[in-house]
C-alpha positions as CSV (number, residue, x, y, z in Angstrom):
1,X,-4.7,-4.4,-24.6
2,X,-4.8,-1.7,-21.5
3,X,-8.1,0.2,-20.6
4,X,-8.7,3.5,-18.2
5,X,-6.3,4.5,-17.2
6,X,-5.7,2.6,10.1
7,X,-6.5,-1.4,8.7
8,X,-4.3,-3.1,6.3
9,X,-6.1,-5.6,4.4
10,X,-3.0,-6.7,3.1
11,X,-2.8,-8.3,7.1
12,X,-1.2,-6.7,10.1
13,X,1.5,-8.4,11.7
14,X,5.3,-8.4,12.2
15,X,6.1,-9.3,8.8
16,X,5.6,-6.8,5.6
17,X,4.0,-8.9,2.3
18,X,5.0,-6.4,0.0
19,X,8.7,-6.9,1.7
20,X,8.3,-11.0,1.8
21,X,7.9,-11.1,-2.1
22,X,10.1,-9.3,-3.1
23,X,12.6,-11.9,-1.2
24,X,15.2,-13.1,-3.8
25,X,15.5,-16.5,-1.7
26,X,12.7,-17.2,0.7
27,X,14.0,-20.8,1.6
28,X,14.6,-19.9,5.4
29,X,11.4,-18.8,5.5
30,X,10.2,-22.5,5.8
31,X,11.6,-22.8,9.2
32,X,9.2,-20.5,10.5
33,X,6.3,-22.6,8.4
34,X,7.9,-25.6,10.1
35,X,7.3,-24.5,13.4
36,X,3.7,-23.5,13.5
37,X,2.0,-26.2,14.8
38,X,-0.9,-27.7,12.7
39,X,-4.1,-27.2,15.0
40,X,-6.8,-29.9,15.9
41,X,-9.0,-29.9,13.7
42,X,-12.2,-31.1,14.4
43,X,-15.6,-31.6,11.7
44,X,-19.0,-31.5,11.8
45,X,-21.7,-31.7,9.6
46,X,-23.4,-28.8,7.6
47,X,-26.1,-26.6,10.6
48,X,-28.9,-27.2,7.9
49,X,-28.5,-30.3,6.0
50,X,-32.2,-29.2,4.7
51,X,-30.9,-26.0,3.2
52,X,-28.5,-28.2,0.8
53,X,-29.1,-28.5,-2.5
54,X,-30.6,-31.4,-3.7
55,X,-27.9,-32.1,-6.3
56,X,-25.8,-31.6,-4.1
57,X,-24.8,-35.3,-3.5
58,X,-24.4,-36.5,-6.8
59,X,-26.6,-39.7,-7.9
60,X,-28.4,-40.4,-5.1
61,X,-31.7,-39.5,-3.3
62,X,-29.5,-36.4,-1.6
63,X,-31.0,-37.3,2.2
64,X,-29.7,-35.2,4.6
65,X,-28.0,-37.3,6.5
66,X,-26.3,-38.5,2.9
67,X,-25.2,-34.6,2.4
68,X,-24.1,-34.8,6.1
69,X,-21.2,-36.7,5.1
70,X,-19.9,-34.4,2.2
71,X,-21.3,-31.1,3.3
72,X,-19.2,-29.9,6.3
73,X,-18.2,-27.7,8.6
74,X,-15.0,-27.2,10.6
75,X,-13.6,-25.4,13.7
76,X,-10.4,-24.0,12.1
77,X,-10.6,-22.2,8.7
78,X,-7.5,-23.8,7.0
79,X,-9.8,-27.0,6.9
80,X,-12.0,-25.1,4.0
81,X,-9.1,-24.7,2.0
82,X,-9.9,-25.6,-1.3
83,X,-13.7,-26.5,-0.8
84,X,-16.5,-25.3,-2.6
85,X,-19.2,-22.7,-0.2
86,X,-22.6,-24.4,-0.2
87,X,-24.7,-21.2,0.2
88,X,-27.4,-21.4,2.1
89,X,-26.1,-24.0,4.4
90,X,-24.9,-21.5,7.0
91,X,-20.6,-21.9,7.0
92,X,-20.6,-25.2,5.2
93,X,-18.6,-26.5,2.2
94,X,-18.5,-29.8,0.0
95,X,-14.6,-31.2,-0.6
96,X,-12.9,-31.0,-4.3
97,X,-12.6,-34.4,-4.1
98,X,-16.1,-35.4,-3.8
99,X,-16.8,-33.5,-6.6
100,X,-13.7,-34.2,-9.1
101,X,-12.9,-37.5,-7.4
102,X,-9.1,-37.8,-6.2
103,X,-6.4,-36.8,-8.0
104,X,-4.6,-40.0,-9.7
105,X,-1.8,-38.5,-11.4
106,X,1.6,-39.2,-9.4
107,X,2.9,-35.7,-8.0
108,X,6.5,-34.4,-8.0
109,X,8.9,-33.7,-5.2
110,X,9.2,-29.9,-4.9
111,X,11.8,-30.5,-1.9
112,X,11.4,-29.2,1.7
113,X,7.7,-28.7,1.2
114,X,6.7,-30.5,-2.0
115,X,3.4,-31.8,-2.1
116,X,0.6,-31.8,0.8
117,X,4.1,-33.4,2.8
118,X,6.9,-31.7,4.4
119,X,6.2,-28.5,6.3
120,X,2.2,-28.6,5.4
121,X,2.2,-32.6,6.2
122,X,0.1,-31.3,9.8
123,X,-1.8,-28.3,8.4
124,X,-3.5,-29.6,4.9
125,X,-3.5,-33.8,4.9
126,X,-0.9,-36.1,3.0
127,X,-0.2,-37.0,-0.7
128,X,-0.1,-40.6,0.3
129,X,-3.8,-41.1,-1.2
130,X,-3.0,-41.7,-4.7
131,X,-4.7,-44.5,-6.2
132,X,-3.3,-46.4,-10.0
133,X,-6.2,-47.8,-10.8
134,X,-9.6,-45.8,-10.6
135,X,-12.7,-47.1,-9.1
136,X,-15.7,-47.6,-11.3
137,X,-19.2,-47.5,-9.9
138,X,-21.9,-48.2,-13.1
139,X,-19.7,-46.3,-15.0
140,X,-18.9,-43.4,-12.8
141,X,-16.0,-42.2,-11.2
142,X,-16.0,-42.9,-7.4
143,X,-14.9,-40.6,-4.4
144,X,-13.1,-41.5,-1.5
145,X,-16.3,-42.2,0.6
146,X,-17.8,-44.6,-2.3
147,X,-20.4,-42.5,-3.5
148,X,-21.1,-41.4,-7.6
149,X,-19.2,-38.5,-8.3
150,X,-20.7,-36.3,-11.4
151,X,-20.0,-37.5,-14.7
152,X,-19.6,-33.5,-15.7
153,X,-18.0,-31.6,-12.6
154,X,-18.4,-28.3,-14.3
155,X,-21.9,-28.5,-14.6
156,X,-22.4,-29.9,-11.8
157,X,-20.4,-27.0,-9.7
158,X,-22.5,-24.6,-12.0
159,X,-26.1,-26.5,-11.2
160,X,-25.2,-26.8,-7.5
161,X,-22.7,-24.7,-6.1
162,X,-23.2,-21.2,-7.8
163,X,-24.7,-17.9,-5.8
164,X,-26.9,-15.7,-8.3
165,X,-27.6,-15.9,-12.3
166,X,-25.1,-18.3,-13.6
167,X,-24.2,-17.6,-17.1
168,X,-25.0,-20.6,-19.4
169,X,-21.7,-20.4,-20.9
170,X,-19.3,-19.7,-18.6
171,X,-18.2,-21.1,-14.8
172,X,-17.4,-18.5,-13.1
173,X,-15.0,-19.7,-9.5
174,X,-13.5,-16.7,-7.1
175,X,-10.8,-17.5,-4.8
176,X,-10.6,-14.7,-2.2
177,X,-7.4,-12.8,-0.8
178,X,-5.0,-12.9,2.4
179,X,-6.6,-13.2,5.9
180,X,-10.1,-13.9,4.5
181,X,-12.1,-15.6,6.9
182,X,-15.2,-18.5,5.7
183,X,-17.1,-18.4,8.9
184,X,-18.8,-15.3,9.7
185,X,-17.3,-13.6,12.6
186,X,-20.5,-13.0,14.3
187,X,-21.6,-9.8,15.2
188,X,-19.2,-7.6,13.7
189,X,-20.4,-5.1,11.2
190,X,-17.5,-3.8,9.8
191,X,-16.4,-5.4,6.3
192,X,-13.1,-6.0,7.2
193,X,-14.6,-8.7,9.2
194,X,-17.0,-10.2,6.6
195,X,-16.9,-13.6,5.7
196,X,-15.3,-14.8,1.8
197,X,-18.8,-16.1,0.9
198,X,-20.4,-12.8,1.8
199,X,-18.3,-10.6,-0.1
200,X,-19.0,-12.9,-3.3
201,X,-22.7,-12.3,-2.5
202,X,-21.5,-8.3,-2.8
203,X,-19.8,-9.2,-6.0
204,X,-22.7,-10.9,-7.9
205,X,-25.1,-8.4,-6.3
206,X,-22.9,-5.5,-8.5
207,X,-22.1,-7.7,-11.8
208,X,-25.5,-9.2,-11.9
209,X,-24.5,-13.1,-12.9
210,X,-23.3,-15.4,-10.5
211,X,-20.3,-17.3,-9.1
212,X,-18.8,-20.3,-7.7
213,X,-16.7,-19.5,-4.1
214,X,-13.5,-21.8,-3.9
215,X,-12.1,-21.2,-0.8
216,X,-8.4,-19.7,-0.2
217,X,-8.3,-20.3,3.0
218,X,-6.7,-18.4,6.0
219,X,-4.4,-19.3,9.4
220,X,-5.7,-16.2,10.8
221,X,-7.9,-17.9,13.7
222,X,-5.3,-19.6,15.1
223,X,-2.9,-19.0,18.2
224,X,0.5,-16.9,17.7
225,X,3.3,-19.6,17.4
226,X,7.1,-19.0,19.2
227,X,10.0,-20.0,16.8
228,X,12.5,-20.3,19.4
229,X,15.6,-20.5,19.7
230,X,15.8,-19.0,16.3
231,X,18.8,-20.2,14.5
232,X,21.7,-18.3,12.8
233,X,20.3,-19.3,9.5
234,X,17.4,-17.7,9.8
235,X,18.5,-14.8,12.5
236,X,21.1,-14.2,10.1
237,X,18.3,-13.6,7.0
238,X,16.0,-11.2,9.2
239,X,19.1,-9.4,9.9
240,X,20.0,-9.4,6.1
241,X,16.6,-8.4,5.2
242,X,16.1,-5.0,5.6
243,X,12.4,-4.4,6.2
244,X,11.1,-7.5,6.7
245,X,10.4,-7.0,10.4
246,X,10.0,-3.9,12.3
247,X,13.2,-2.6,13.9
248,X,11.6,-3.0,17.3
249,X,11.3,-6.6,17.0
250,X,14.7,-7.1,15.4
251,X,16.3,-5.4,18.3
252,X,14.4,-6.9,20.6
253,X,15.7,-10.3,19.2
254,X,19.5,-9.1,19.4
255,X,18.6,-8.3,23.1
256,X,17.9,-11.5,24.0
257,X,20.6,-13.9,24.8
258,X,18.8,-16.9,23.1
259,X,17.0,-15.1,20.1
260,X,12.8,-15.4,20.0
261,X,10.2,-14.8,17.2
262,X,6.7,-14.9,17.8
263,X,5.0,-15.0,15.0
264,X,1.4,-14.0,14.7
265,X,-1.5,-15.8,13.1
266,X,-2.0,-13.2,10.0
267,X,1.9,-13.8,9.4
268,X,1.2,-17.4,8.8
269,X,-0.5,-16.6,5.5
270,X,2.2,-14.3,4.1
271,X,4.4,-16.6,4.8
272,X,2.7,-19.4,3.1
273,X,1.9,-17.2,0.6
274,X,5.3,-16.2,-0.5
275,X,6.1,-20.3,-0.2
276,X,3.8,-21.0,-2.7
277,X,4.8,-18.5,-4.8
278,X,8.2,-19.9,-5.2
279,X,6.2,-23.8,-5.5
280,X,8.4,-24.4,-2.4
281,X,5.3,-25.6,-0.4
282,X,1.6,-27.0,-2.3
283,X,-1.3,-25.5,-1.2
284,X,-4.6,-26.9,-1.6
285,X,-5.8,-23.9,-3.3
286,X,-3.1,-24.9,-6.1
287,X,-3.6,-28.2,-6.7
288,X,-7.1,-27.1,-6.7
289,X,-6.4,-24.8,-9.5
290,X,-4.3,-27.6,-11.2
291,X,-6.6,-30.1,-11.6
292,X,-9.6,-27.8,-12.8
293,X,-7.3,-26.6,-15.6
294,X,-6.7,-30.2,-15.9
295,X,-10.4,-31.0,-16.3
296,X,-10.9,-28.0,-18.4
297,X,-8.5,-28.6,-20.9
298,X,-10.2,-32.2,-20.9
299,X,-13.2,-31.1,-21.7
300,X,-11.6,-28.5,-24.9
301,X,-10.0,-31.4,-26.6
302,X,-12.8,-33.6,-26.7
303,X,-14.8,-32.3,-29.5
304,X,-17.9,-33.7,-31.0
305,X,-18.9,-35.6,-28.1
306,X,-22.7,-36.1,-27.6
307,X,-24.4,-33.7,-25.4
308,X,-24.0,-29.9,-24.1
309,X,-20.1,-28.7,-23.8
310,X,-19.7,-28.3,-19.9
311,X,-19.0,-24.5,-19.3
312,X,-15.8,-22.5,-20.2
313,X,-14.1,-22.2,-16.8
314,X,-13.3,-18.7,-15.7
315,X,-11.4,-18.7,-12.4
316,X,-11.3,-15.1,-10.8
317,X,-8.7,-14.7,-8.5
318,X,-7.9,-11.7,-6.2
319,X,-4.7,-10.6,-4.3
320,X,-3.0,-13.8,-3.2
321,X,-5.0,-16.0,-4.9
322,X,-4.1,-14.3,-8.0
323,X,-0.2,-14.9,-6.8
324,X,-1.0,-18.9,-5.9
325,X,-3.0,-19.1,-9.6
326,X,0.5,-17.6,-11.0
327,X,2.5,-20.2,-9.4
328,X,0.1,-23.2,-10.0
329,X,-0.3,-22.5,-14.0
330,X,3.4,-22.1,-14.3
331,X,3.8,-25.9,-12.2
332,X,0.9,-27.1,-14.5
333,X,2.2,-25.6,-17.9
334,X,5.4,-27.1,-17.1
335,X,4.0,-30.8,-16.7
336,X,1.9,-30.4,-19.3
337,X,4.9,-29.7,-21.8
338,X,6.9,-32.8,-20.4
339,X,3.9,-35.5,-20.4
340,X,2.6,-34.1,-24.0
341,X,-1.2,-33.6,-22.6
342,X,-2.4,-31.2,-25.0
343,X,-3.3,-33.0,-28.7
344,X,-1.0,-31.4,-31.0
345,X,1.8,-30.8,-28.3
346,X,0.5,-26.9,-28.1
347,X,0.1,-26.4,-24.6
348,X,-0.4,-22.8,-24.7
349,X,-3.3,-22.9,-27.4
350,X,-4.9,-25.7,-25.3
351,X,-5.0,-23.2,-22.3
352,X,-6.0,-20.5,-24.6
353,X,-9.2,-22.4,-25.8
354,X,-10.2,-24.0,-22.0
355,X,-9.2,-21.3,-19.5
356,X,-9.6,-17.8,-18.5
357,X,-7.9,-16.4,-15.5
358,X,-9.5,-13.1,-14.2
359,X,-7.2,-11.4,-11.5
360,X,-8.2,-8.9,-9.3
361,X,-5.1,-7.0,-7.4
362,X,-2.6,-9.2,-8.5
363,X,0.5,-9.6,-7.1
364,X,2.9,-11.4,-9.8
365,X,4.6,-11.0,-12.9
366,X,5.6,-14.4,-13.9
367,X,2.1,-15.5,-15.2
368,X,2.8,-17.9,-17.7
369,X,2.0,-17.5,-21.5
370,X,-1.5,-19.7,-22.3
371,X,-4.5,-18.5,-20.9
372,X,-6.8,-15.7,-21.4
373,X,-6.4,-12.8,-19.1
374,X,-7.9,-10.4,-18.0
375,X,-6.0,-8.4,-15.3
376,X,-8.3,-5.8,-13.2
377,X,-7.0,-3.2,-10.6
378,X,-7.1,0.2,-9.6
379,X,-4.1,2.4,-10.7
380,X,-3.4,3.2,-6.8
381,X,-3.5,-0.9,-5.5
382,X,-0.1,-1.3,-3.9
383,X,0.3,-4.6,-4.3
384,X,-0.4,-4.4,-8.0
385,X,2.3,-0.8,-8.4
386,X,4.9,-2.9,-6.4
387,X,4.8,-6.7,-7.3
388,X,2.1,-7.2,-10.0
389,X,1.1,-6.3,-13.9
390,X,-1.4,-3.6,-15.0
391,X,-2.1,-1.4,-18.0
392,X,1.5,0.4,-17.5
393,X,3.5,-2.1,-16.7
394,X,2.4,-5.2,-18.4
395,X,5.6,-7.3,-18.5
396,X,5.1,-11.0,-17.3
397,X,0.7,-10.9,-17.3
398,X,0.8,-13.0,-20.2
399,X,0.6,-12.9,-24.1
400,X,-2.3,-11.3,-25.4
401,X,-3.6,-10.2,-22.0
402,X,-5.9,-7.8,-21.4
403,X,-5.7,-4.9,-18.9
404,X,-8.9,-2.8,-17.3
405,X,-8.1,-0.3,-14.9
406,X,-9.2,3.0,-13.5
407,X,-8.1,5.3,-10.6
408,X,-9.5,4.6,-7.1
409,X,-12.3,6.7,-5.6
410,X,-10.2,6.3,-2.1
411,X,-6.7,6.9,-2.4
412,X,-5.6,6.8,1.3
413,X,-2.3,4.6,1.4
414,X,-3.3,3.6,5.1
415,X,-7.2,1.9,4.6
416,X,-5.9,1.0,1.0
417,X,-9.1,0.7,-0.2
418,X,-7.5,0.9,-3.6
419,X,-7.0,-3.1,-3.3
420,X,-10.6,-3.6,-2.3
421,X,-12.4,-5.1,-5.0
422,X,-15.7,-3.9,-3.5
423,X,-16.0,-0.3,-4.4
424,X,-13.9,0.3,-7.8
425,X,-13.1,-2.9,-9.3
426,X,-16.5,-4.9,-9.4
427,X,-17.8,-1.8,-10.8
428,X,-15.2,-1.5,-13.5
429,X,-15.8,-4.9,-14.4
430,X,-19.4,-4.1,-14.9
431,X,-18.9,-1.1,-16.4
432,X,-17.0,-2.5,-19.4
433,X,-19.4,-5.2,-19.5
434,X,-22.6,-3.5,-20.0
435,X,-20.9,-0.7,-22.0
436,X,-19.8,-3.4,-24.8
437,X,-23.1,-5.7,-24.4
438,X,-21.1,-8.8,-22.9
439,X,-22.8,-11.5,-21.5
440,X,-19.4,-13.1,-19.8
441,X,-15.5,-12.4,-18.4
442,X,-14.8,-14.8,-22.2
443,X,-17.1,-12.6,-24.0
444,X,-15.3,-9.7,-23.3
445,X,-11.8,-11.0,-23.2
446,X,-13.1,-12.3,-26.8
447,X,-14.0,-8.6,-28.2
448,X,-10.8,-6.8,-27.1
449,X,-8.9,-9.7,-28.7
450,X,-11.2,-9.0,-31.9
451,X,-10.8,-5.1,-31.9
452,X,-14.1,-4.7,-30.6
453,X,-14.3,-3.7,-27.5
454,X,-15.0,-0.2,-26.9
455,X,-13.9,1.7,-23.8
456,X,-16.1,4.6,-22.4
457,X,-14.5,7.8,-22.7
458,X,-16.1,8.9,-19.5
459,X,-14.9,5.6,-17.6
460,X,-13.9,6.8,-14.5
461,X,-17.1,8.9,-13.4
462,X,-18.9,5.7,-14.9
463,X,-17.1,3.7,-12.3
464,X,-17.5,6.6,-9.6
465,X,-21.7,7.0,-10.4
466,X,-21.5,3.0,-9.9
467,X,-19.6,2.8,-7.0
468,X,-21.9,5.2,-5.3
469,X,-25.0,3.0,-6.2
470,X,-23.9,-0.1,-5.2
471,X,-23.6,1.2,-1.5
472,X,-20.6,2.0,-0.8
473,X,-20.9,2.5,2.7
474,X,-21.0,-0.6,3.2
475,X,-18.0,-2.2,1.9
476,X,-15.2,0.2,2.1
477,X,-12.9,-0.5,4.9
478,X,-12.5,1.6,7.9
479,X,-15.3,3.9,6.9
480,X,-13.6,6.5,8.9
481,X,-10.5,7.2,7.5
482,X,-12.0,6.4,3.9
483,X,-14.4,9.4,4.7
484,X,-11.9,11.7,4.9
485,X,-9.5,10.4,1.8
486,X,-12.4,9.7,-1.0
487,X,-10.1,11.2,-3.9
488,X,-13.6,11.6,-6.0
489,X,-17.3,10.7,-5.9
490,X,-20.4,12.1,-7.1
491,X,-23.4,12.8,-5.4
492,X,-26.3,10.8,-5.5
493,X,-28.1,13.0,-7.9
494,X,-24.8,13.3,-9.9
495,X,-24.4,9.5,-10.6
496,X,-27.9,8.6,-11.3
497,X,-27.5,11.7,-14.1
498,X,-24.3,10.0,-15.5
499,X,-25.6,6.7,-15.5
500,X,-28.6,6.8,-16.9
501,X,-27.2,9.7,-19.0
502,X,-24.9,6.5,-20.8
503,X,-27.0,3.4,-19.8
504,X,-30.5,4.7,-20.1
505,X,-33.3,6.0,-17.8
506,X,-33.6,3.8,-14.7
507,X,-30.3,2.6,-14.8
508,X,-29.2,3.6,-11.4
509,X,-32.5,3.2,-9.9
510,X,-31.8,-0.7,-11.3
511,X,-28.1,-1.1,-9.7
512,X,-29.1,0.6,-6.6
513,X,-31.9,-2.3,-6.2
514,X,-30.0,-5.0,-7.1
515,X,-27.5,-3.4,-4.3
516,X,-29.6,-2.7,-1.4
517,X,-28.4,-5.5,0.7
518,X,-25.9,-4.2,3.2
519,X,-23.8,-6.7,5.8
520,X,-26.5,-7.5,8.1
521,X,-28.5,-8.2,5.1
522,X,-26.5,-10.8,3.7
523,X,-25.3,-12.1,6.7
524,X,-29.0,-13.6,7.8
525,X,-29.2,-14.5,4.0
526,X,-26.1,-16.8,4.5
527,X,-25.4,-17.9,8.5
528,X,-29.2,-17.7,9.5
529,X,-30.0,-21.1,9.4
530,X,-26.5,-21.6,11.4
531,X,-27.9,-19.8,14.4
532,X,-30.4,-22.4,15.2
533,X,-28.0,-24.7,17.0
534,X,-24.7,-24.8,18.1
535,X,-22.8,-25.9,15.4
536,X,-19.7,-27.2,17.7
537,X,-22.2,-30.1,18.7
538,X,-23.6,-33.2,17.0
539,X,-27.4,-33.4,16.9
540,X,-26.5,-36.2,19.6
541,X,-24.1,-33.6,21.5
542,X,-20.5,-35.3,21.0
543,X,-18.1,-33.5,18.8
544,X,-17.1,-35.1,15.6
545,X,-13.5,-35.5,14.9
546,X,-12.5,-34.6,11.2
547,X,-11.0,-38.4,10.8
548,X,-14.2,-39.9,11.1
549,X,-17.6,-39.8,9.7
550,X,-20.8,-39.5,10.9
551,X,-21.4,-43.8,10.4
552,X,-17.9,-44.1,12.4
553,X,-15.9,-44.6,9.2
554,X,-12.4,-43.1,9.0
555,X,-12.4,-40.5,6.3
556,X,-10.1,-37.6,5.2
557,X,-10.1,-33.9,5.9
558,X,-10.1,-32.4,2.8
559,X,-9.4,-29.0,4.2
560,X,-12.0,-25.5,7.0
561,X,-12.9,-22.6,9.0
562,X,-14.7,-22.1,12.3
563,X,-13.6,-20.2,14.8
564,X,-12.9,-16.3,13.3
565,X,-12.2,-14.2,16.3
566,X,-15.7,-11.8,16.7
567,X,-15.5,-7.9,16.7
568,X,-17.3,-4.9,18.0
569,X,-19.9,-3.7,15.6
570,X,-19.8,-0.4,14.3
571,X,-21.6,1.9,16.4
572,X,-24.7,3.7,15.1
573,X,-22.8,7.1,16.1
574,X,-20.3,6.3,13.6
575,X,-23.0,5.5,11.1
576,X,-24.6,9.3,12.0
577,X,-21.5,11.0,11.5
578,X,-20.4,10.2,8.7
579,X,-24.0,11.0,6.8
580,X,-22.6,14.4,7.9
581,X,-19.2,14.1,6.9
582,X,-20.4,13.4,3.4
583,X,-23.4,13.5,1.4
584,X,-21.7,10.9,-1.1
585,X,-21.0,7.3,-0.8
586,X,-21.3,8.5,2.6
């Protein structure tokens, strides 16, 4: 089914991604993972333990000093890996595990870097924590920390831990891309530098239902780490490798007499990235992903039980998360068959039924047959022409997927705003939503698999007249150089004609409201209640290391962000100038 036809957010750095996954054999890779030291990570609780939801700890009478102990916050952001945002409680997030409990099933060996062991043993904890018999509490599941955990962990992620509308039916979880921060970075106004939690706000602001945030986490806050002395394994690979490193930095090596890689911080994630494709390393976005398909799967096969069905689980993934979910359903599909989970034997009808995997940008063509797809992108996204599946080239996304995309509105190869989800995607999305009355990513999934779905024959200006009025402005990135490459956008006139023209009178006036938040906006909605204290201090003012809770009990770092280097806001001038470069988005 196909519909439509100066910063790299892809990450600067030595290394090219685009290059690093289209490696045949990444195994030497994993000596650079080895040596990049894990940093000391330190915890604290949430800034405004007040601004957590009640239901937030599950069972109980939810004091703050009760959601003190789940609800954290952390000074490095691969500590949020895999935790849920709590918005509203400035950069805080609640663990998987005190949520789904801990994982009890035994985990395989995937060699060098199976597991949470090997080269990630430092960075993301140890697999050392499974458990043969579960704890029972009154009939409830127990976390780690002895507290209830929710007998219904869908739900209760919907009830608790959504931003906007939630639809009834359907849980709705985003995973964001490469070098994508938690924390907010400050006082930096340009969206390059926005946090993962304020970009969802931006999402659900254009689509009008809500979401879940699952952390991806990033090693981009971190220190640049020396591999040195490189050895011939891996000098020999870089030299094998053409285009994997700049030719400045591979003769710079052969110039040495004892060769030296520095590897920067937003290199550590490609790396890892391109591990995980391969399941050469876990990641706790992965087994994240596992064990909710797990879960959801549970909850298909158990029909006629008493009570509302928990939601269908939707789990929207963009750029590398799309490339970790790839790699995680293959690991999981492949378990699956062997241990026989699915009644019947029919894994891929099980996965059909429980899950649907939305991508945004992908980067893959080895997602595994099962699921329901829906595969969104731009026709100019790199990543997507170069390692991933779209309307033309549809080998690998998955039986029975289905494909929605459009052309970019900014086709410049250097901002590649073509992989920014912000201005073309969201809008597509909604687009073909509204167009074909559907309430949810299923429901329309549901009606192209039907025959039913109808596609606008005036998509792209649909997608351009939305894209203006969801202001633009403020999401491209590098406003600059996007100002002088927009391939085509109305005017404001023009788009409130075309929309309302399909939609109905009022139309754009009704998306431009819903959109009139820009960064700063969202930014006080989210992190304001973090600026009233210093969140690197205790109430008490001693630091809290991440092995130890606030009652002096050791405990285990789930995962974390903190300390995102700040930038220079956009000046004002810029702002002026380009209301005169364009009367547009701009």
């Amino acid at each position: 089914m196909v519909v439509g036809g100066a910063i790299d957010p892809l990450g600067a750095g030595l290394f090219s991604l685009v290059a690093l996954l289209s490696l045949v054999d990444p195994d030497p890779l994993l000596e650079i993972m080895g040596a990049i030291p894990p940093p000391d990570l330190k915890s604290f609780p949430a800034p405004c333990p007040s601004a957590v939801p009640p239901g937030i700890v599950a069972n109980s009478s939810s004091a703050e000093e009760e959601a003190a102990a789940v609800v954290r916050t952390f000074n490095y952001d691969v500590a949020h890996s895999a935790r849920f945002t709590v918005f509203g409680a400035g950069s805080a997030t609640v663990g998987f595990d005190d949520i789904f409990g801990e994982e009890r099933r035994e985990k395989k060996d995937s060699g060098g870097g199976g597991g949470f062991g090997g080269v990630f043993g430092g960075w993301f904890g140890s697999d050392d924590d499974d458990d043969d018999d579960e704890e029972k509490n009154g009939g409830n599941a127990t976390d780690a920390k002895g507290g209830n955990l929710p007998e219904e962990p869908f739900s209760f992620v919907h009830s608790n831990l959504g931003y906007g509308p939630m639809n009834p039916n359907e849980l709705v979880i985003f995973s964001p891309g490469l070098n994508t921060p938690h924390d907010d970075s400050g006082d930096g106004v340009t969206v390059t530098d926005l946090s993962a939690p304020m970009r969802v706000v931006q999402y659900v602001n254009v689509l009008g239902w809500g979401m879940a945030h699952l952390h991806t986490g990033t090693q981009i806050d971190q220190e640049p780490a020396d591999i040195f002395p490189v050895s011939e394994t891996l000098s020999n690979f870089l030299d094998e490798n053409d285009g994997l490193l700049p030719a400045e930095v591979t003769d710079a090596m052969a110039a040495l007499e004892v060769p030296k890689l520095t590897v920067r911080p937003s290199d550590f994630d490609k790396i890892a990235v391109v591990l995980s494709k391969y399941n050469l390393i876990d990641t706790p976005l992965k087994k994240a992903i596992r064990r909710l398909v797990d879960r959801a799967v549970l909850d298909g096969e158990r029909e006629g039980r008493a009570g509302d069905a928990p939601p269908h689980l939707v789990l929207m993934m963009y750029s590398r998360a799309s490339i970790e979910a790839s790699a995680a359903l293959r690991e999981w599909k492949e378990d699956a068959s062997r241990e026989k989970r699915c009644d019947g034997g029919d894994v891929e009808r099980c996965l059909r039924k429980a899950v649907t995997i939305a991508t945004i940008g992908n980067g893959d063509r080895d997602y595994p047959d099962g699921p329901a797809y829906v595969h969104l992108s731009t026709n100019e996204d790199k990543l997507t022409m170069k390692l991933g599946v779209n309307g033309d080239r549809t080998e690998g996304g998955g039986r029975d997927a289905l494909y929605l995309n459009v052309d970019s509105s900014f086709a410049s190869p250097v901002t590649n705003n073509a992989h920014n989800f912000a201005v073309g995607g969201v809008q597509l999305l909604h687009v073909m939503m509204r167009h074909n009355g559907a309430g949810g990513v299923r429901e329309l999934y549901d009606l192209a698999s039907e025959g039913k779905m109808d596609t606008p024959e005036n998509l792209q200006e649909l997608v351009g007249a939305a894209v203006v009025a969801t202001n633009c402005l403020e999401w491209v990135w590098d406003p600059i150089a996007a100002a002088k490459d927009v391939a085509s956008l109305p005017g404001e006139e023009e788009a409130r004609f075309i929309l309302d023209g399909h939609f109905g009178a009022g139309t754009y006036d009704e998306i431009s409201e819903a959109n009139r938040d820009g960064v700063e906006d969202i930014r006080d909605q989210l992190y304001q209640c973090g600026r009233e204290r210093d969140p690197e201090m205790e109430p008490d003012g001693n630091e809290t290391d991440p092995g130890v809770d606030p009652g002096g009990n050791e405990t285990e770092l789930d995962a974390g962000s903190g300390a995102f280097p700040a930038s220079e806001p956009t000046p004002l001038l810029i702002i002026l100038l380009l209301g005169m470069i364009s009367s547009q988005c701009f």
